[in-house]
C-alpha positions, 0 to 999 in steps of 0.5 A: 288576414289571408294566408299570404297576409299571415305568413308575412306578418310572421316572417317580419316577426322574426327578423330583428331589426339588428339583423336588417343593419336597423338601428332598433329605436323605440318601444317595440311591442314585437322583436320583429321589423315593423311594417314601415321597416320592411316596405323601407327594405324591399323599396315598398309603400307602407300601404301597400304592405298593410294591404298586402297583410290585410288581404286586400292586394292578393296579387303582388307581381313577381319583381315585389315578392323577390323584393320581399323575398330579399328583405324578409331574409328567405331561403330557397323554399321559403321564396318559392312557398311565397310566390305560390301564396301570391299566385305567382309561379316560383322563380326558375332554377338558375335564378340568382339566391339573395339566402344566407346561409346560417354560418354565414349571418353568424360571421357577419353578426360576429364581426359588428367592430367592422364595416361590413356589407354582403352582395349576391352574385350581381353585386346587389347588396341584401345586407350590411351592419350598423358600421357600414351605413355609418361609415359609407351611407346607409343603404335602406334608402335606396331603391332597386338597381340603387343597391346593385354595386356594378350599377352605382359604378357606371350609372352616374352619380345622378342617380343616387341620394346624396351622401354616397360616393365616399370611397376614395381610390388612385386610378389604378384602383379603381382600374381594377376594381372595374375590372374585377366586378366585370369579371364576377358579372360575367361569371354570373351570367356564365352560372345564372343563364337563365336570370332575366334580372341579370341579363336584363341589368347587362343590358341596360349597363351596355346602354348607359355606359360606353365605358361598361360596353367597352370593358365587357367587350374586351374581356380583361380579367381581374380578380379581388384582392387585398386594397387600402382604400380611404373613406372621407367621412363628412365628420371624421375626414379621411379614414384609411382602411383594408378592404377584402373581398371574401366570396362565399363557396356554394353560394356567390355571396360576396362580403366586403369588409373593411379592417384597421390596424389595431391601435391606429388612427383609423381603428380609432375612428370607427370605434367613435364611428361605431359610437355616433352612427348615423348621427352628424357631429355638425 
């Protein structure tokens, strides 16, 4: 195995499924995701991960190592000594961060009895729990701008596996909510000038979406707030939910987390949600 081959497999080795929102099925002979596990996570062929670990693909491109850089949980620096082991210059500052930080995996580890998923400055999701890919669809399937939450809003449903799409919203919700996603991809490009990812994913919003185009030009602003939403689940019906957005100070990390009253009808469902997962009750 080549250097970069070696540090791969050990940073797969220490990521846990459970970590990944994986659901850990098997006898594994190691903690660690498998190979399948993480070209499934960074939108890769299971080959072309076996040969980058053997040795034999020495020269990974910039956009597959941010990709594994993502799904292998990397800060900062562990990104940049990836890229230098690929060949690669490491990416700018002022690049947009996909690392949570320590503090921030315990709270999401610690609120398992809650959908939940987390987003980076340009609403591209890195991680959710067990709950959220039961309750919403799971996430692991998608591929690229697939993840990108602004992206899935104005790109058409065309472009997504079936099964997405169960979020259901009153015009004036979702009226603001565009605008608030809006407002936060602004204030990203505003932070992040010199991310290429995210001017390039403005720009091609602005030629997919007259919609998009037209909300950006306008300049409305919105911000996040505390919102009832409800989830048809394909076997549980409607499920209605609180839904707050929490921003990570230092870091433009987004978490969304969906809450039910305790002892409701909704709080039972995810409680036999939690139960099923991914499983259908058809």
């Amino acid at each position: 195995m080549s250097e970069l081959g070696k540090t791969l497999h050990a940073w797969r080795d220490r990521v846990s499924p459970a970590e990944a929102g994986l659901p850990a099925n098997g006898v594994r002979r190691a903690p660690g995701l498998r190979r399948e596990e993480l070209a499934l996570l960074a939108g890769l062929s299971v080959d072309y991960v076996v040969r980058l670990e053997q040795g034999r693909s020495s020269s990974p491109s910039p956009q597959v190592l941010i990709a594994l850089a993502r799904a292998l949980r990397l800060d900062d620096a562990e990104r940049d000594h990836l890229f230098v082991l690929a060949g690669q210059a490491p990416p700018a500052p002022g690049r947009i961060s996909t690392y949570i930080p320590p503090g921030v995996q315990r709270l999401v580890d610690q609120l398992d009895g809650a959908p939940l998923s987390v987003a980076d400055a340009s609403w591209t999701m890195i991680s959710w729990n067990h709950l959220w890919a039961a309750m919403l669809g799971d996430p692991s399937g998608l591929r690229g701008r697939q993840r990108n939450i602004v992206w899935r809003r104005f790109a058409g449903d065309q472009d997504f596996p079936e099964g997405y799409g169960r979020v259901r919203q009153t015009p004036e919700q979702a009226e603001r909510f565009k605008i608030a996603m809006i407002t936060d991809l602004r204030a990203a490009v505003t932070r992040y000038p010199k991310d290429p990812d995210l001017h390039s994913l403005v720009t091609d919003l602005r030629a997919v979406s007259e919609e998009f185009a037209t909300a950006w030009d306008d300049h409305q602003i919105a911000f996040h707030g505390s919102d009832h939403k409800t989830i048809e689940h394909p076997d549980l019906g409607p499920i209605v939910l609180d839904c707050d957005v929490l921003t990570v100070p230092g870091s433009d990390l987004r978490i969304v987390v969906y809450t039910a009253p305790p002892n409701s009808e909704a709080a039972e469902k995810l409680k036999l949600l939690a139960v099923i997962g991914l499983q259908s009750l058809a």
